[in-house]
Backbone as CSV, one residue per row, in Angstrom:
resi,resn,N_x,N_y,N_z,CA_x,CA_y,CA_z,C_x,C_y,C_z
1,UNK,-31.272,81.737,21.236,-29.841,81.593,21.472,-29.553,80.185,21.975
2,UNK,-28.604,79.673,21.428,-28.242,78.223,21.838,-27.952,78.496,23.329
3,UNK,-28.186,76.666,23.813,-28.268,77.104,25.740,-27.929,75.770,25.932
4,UNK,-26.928,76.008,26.795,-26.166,74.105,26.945,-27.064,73.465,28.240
5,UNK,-26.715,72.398,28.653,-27.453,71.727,29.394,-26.902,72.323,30.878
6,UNK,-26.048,72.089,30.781,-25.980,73.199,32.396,-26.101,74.401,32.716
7,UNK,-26.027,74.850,33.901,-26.388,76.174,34.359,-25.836,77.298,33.376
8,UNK,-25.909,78.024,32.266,-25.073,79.116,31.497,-25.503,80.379,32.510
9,UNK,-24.156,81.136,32.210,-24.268,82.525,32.080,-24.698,83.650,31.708
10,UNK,-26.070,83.166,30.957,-26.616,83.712,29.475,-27.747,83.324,29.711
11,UNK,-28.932,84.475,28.990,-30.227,83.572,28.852,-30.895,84.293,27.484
12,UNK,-31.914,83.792,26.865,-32.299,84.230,25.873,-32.465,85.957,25.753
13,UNK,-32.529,86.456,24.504,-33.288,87.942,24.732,-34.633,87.461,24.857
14,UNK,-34.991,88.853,25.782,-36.566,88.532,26.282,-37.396,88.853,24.817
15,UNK,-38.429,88.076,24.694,-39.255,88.306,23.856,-40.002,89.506,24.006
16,UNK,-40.510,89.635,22.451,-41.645,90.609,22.682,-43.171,90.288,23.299
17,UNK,-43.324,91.652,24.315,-44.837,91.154,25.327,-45.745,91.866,24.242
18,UNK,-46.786,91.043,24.161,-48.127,91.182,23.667,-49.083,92.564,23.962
19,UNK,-49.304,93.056,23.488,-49.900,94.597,23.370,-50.793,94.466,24.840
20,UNK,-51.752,93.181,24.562,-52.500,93.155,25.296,-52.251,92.658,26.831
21,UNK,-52.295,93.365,28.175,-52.005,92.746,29.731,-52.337,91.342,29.641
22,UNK,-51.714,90.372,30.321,-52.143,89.448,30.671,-52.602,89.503,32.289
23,UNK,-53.816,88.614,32.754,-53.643,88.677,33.957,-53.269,87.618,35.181
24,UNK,-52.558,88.700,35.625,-51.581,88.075,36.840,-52.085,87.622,38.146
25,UNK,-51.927,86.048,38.516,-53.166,85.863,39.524,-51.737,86.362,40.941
26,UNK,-52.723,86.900,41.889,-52.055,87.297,42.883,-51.049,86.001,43.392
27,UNK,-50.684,86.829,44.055,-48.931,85.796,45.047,-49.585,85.375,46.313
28,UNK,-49.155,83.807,46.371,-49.646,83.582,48.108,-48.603,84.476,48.959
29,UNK,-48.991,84.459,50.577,-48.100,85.236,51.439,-46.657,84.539,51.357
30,UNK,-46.920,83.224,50.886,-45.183,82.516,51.084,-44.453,82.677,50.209
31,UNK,-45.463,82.768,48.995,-44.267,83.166,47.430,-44.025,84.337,47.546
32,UNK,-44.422,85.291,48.434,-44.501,86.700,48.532,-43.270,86.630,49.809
33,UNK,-43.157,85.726,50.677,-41.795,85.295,51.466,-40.802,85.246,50.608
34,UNK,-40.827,83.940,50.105,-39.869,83.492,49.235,-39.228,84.410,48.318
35,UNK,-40.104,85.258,47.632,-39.073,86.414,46.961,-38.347,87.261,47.515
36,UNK,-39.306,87.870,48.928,-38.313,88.892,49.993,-37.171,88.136,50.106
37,UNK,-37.047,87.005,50.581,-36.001,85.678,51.334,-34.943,85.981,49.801
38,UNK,-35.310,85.797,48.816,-34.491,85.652,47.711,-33.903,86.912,47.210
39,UNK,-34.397,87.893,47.894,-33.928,89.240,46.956,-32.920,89.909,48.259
40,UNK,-33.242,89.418,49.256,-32.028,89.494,50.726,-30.939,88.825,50.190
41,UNK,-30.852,87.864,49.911,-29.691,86.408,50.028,-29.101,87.340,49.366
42,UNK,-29.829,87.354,47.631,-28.719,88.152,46.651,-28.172,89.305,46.776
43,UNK,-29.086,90.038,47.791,-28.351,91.647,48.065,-26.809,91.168,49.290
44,UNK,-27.091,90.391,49.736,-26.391,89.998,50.692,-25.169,89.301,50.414
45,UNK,-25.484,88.344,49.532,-24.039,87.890,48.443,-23.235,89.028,47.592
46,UNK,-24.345,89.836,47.113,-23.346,90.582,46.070,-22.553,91.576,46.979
47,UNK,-23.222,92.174,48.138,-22.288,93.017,49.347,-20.944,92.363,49.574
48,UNK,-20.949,90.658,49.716,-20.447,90.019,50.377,-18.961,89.912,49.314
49,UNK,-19.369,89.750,48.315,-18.067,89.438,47.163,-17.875,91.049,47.178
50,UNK,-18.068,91.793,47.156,-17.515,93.257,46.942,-16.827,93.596,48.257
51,UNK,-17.128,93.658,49.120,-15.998,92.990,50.252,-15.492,92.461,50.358
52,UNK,-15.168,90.707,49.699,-14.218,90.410,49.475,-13.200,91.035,48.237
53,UNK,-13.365,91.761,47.022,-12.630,92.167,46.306,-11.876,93.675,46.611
54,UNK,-12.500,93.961,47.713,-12.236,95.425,48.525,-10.749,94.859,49.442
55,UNK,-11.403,93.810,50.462,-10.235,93.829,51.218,-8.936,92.496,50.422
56,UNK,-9.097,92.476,49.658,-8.045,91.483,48.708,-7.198,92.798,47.586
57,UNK,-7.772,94.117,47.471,-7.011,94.924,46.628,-7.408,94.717,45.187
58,UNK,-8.692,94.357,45.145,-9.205,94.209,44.004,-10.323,95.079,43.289
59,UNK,-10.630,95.479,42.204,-11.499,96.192,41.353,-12.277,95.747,40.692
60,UNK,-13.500,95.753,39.736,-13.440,95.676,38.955,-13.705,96.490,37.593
61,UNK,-13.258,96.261,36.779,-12.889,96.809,35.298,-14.593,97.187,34.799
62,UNK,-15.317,97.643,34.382,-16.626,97.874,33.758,-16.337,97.306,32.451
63,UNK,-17.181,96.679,32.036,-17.516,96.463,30.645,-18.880,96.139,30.184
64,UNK,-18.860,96.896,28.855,-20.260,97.390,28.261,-20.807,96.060,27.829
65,UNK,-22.058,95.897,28.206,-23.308,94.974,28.692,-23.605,94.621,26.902
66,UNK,-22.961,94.578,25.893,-23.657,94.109,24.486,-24.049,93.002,24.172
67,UNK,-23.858,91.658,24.778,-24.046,90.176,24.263,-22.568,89.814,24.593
68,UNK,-21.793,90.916,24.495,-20.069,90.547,23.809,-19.450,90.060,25.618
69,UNK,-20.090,90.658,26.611,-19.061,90.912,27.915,-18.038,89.778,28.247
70,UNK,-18.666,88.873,27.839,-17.735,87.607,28.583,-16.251,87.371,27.643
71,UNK,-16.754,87.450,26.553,-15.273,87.716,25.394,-14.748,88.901,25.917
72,UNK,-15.526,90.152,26.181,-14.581,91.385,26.062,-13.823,90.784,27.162
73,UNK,-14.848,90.685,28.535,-13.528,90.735,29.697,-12.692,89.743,30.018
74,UNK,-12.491,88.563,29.104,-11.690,87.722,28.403,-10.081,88.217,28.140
75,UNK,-10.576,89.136,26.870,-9.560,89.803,26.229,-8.818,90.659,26.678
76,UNK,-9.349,91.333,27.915,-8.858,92.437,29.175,-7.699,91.712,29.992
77,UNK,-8.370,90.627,30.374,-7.564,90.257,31.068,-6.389,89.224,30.400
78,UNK,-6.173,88.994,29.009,-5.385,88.580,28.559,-4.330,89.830,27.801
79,UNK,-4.806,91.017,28.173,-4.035,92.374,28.035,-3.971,92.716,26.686
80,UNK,-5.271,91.993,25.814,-5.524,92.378,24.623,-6.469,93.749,24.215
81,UNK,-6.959,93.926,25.241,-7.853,94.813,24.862,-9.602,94.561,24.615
82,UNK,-10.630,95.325,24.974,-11.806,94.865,24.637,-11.903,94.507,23.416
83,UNK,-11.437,95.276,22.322,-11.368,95.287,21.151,-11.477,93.891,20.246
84,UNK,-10.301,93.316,21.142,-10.185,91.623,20.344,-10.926,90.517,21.090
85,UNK,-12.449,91.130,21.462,-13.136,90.193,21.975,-13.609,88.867,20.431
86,UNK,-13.980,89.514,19.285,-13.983,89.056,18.130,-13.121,88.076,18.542
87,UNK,-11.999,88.200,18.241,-10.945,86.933,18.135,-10.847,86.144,19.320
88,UNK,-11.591,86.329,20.538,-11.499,85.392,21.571,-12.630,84.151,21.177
89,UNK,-14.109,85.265,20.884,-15.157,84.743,20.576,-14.742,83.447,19.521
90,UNK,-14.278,83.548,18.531,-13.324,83.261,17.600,-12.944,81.747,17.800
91,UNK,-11.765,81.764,18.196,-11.148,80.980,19.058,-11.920,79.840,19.611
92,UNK,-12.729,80.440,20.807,-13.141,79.858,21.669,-14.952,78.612,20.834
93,UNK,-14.861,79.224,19.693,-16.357,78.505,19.058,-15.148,77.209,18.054
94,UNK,-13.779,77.715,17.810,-13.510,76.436,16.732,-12.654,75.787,18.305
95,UNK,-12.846,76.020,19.146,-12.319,75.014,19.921,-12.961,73.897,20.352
96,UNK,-14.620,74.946,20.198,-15.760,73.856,20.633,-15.892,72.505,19.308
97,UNK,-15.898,73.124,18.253,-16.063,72.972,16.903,-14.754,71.501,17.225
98,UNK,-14.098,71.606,17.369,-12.745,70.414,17.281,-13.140,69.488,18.491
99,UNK,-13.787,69.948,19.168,-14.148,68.655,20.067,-15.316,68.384,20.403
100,UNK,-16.240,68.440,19.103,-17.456,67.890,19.160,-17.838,66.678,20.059
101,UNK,-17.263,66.102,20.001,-17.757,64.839,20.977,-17.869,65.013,22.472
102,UNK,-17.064,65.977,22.492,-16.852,66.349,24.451,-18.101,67.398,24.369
103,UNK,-18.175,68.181,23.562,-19.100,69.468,23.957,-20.081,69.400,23.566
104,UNK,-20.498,68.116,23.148,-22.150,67.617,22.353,-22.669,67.190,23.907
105,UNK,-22.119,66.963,25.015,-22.634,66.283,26.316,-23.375,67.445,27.121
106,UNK,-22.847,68.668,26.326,-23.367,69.956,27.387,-24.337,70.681,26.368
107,UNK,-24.819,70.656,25.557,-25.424,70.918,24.558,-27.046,70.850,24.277
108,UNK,-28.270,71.514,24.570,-29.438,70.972,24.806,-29.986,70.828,23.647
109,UNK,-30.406,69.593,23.078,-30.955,69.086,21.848,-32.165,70.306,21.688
110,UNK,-32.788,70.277,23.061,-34.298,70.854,22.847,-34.403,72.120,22.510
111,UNK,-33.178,72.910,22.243,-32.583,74.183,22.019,-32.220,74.418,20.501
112,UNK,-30.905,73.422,20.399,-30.500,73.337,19.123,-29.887,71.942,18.736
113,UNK,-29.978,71.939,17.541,-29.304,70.684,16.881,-28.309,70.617,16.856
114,UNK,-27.249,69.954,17.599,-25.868,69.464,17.685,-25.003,70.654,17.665
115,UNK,-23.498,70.538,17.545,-22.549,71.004,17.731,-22.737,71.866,16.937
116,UNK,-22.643,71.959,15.490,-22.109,72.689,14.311,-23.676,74.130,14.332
117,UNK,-24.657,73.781,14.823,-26.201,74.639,14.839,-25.233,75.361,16.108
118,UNK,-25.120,75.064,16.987,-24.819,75.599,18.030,-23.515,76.763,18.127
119,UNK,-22.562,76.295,17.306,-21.425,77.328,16.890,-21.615,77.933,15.720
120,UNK,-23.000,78.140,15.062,-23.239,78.880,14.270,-23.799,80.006,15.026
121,UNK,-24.614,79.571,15.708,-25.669,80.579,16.560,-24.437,81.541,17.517
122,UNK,-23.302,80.825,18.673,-22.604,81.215,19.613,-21.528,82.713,18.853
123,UNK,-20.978,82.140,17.248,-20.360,82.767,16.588,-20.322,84.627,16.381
124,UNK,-22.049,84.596,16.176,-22.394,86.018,16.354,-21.852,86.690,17.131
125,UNK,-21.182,87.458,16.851,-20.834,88.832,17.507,-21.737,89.776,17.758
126,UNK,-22.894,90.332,16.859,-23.346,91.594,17.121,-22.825,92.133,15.615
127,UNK,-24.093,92.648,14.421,-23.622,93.072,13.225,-24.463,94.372,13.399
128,UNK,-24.150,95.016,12.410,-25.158,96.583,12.214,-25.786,96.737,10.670
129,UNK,-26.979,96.778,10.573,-27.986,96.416,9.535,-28.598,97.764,9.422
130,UNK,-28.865,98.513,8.455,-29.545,99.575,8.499,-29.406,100.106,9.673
131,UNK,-28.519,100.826,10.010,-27.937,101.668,11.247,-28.705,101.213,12.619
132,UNK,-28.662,99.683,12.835,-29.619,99.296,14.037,-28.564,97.952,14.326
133,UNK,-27.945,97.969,15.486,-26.979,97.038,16.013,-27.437,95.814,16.661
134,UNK,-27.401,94.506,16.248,-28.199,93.196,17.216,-26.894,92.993,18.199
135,UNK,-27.432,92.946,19.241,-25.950,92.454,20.199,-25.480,90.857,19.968
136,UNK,-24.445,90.875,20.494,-23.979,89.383,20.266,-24.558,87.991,20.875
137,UNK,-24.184,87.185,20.483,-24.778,86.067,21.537,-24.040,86.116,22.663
138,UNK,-24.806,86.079,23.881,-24.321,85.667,24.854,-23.505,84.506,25.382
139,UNK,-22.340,84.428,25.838,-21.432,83.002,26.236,-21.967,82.631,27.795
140,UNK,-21.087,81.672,27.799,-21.708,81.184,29.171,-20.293,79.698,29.525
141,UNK,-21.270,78.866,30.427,-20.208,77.669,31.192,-19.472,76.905,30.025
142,UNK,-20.506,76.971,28.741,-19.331,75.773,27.688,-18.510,76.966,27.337
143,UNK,-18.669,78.192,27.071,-17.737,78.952,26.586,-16.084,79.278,27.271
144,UNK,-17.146,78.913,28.925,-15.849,79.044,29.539,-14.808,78.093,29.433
145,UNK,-15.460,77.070,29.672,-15.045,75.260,29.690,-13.755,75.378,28.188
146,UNK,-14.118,75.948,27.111,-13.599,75.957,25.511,-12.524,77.069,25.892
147,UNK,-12.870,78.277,26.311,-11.679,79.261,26.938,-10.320,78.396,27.915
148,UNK,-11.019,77.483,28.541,-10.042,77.162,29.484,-8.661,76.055,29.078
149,UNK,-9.573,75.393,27.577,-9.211,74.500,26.941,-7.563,75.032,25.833
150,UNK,-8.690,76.598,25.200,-8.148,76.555,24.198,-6.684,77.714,24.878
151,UNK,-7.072,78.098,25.900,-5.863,78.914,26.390,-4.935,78.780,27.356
152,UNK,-5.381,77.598,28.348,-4.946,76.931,29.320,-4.797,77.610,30.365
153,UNK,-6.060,78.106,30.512,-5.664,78.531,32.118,-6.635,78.629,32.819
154,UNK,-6.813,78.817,34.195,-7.888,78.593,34.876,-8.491,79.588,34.943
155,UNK,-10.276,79.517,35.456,-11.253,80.913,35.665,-10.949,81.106,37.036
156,UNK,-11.174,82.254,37.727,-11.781,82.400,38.757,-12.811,83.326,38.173
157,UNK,-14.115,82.513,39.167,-15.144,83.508,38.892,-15.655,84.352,40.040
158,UNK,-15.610,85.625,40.441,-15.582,86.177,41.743,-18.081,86.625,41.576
159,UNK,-18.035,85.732,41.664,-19.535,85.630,41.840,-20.698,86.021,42.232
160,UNK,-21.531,87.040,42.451,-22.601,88.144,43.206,-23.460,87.876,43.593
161,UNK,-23.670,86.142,42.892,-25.211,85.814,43.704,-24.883,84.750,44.356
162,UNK,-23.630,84.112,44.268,-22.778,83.043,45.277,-22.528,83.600,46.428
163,UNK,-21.912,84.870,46.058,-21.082,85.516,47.460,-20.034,84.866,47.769
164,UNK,-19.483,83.880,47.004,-18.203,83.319,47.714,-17.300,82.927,45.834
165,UNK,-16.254,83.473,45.975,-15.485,83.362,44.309,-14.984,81.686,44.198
166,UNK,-14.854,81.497,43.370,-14.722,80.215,42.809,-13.989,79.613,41.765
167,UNK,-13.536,78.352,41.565,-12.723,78.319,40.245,-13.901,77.887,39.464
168,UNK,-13.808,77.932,37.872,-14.783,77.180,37.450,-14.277,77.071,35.433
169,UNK,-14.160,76.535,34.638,-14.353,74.854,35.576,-13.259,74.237,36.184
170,UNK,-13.436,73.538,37.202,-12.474,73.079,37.986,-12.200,71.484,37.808
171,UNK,-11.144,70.971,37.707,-11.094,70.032,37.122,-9.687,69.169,37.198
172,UNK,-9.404,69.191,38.903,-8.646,68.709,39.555,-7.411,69.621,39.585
173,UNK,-7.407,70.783,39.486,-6.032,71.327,39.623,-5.801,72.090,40.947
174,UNK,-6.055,70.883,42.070,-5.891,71.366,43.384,-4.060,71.788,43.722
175,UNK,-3.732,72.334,44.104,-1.985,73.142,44.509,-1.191,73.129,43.011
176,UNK,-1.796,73.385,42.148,-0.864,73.325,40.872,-1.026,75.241,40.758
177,UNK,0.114,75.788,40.660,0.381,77.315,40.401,0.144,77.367,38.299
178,UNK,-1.626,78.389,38.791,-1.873,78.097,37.170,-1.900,79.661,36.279
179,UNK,-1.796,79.637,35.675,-2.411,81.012,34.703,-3.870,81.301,35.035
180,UNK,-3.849,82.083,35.497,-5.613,82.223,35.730,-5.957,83.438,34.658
181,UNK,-7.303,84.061,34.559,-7.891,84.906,34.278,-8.964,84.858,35.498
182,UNK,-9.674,86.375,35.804,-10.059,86.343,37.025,-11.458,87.417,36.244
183,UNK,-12.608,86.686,36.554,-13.851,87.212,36.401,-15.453,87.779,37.257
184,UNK,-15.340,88.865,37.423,-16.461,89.164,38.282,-17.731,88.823,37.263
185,UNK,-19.135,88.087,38.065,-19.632,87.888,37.101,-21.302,88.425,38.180
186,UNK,-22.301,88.860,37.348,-24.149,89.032,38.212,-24.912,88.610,37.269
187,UNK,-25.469,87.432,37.031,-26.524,86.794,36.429,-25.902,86.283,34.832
188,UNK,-26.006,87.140,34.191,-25.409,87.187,32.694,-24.468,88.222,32.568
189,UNK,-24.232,88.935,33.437,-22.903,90.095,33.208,-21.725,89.386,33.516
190,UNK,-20.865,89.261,32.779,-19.211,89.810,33.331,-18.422,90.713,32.959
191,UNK,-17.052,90.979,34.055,-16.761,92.034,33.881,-15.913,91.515,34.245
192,UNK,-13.929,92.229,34.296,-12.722,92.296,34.464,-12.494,92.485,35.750
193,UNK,-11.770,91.443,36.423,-11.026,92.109,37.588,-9.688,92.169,37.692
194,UNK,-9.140,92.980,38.020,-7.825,93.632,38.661,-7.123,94.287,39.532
195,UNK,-5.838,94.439,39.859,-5.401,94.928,40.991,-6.102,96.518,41.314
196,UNK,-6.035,96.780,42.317,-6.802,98.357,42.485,-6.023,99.101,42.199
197,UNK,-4.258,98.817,42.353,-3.381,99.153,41.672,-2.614,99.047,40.520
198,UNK,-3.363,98.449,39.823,-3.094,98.488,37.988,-1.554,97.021,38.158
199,UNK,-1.297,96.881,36.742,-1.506,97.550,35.560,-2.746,97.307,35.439
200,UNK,-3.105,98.471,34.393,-4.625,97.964,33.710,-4.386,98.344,32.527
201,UNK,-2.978,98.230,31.975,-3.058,97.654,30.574,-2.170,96.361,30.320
202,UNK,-1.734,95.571,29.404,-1.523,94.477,29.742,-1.787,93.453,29.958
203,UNK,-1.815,92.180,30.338,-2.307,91.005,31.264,-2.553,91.417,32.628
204,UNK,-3.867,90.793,33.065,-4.243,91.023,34.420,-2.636,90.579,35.627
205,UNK,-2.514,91.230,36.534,-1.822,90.568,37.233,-2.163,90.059,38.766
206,UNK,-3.534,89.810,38.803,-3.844,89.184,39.726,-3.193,87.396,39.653
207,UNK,-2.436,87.085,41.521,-1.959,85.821,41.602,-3.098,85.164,42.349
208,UNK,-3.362,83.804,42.095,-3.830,82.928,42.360,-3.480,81.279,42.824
209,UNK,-3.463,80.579,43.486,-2.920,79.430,43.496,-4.267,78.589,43.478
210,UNK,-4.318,77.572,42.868,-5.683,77.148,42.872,-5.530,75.720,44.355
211,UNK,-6.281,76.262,45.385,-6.569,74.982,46.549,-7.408,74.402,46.820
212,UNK,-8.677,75.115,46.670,-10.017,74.554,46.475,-10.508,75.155,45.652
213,UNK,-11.950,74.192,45.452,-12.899,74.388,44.608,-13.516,76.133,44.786
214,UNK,-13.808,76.405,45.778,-14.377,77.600,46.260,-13.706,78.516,46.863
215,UNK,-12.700,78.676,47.281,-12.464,79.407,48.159,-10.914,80.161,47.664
216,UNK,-10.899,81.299,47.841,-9.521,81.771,47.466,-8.736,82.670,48.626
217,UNK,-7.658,82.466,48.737,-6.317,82.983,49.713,-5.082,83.705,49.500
């Protein structure tokens, strides 16, 4: 799967493991720290944003884990429906496609060859071949970056292993009252957020004012 140069949202499907065990040389006591230390933080962040979306009157929406999530809960919150994740996906690859020159900077050569390899690969949806379904490609930070472009409005991303929600990408629109879409996101999942009190059909109607980079009020 194509993979841009910065941090994505997305990571390859795991390959297939070899019939045969490999063997695993034991963990020192500190890497054996370091993971306890790391598997606290994240239990501790993701508590931490679910408390914040608790006491803000917020939910979030479930959506099914196919490759597709970041389009579906895209389309949710633009009150289209999961349905027209296709046409976000859509959208959001000829936006990249029209500004090759900006989105060739986030793009990892060592992955794929340029722009046009890269929105071939991103394009996939997920087809069904002899009654056996491949999920879609996974999106991620350029997808968002092309979402934000091609629809004009800002992310919030309410975050699980940050623990603290965020705009992203952010890109100077400190006190400007923007269109947001608002995204809960855990490793490669996202999902929809919304009021705890609906609508939940429609456009999201969560308000936002964007003031900082991190922090929301």
């Amino acid at each position: 799967m194509a993979k841009g140069k910065q941090a994505k949202g997305s990571h390859k499907r795991p390959s297939k493991q070899p019939h045969k065990q490999r063997h695993q040389p034991p963990r020192s006591a500190q890497t054996r720290r370091n993971a306890r230390r790391t598997g606290i933080s994240n239990a501790f962040n993701s508590a931490k944003i679910e408390e914040y979306l608790t006491s803000h009157g917020l939910i979030r929406v479930p959506i099914v884990g196919d490759g597709n999530c970041l389009f579906r809960a895209m389309a949710d919150q633009l009150g289209l429906g999961e349905d027209a994740h296709r046409d976000i996906r859509r959208k959001v690859v000829e936006t990249i496609r029209a500004d090759e020159g900006y989105f060739v900077n986030f793009i990892d050569s060592d992955e794929v060859e340029g722009v046009e390899a890269y929105c071939d690969e991103m394009i996939q949806d997920g087809i069904v071949l002899e009654g056996k379904t491949d999920e879609g490609v996974w999106g991620g930070d350029i997808e968002l970056e092309a979402f934000r472009r091609a629809y004009g409005r800002a992310i919030v991303i309410y975050d699980a292993s940050a623990g603290t929600p965020y705009v992203k990408p952010y890109n100077g629109d400190e006190g400007k009252s923007l269109s947001t879409i608002h995204l809960w996101k855990s490793d490669c999942h996202y999902e929809s957020v919304r009021n705890k009190e609906g609508p939940f059909d429609g456009p999201s109607r969560v308000i936002y004012k964007v003031a900082t980079a991190n922090l929301l009020s």
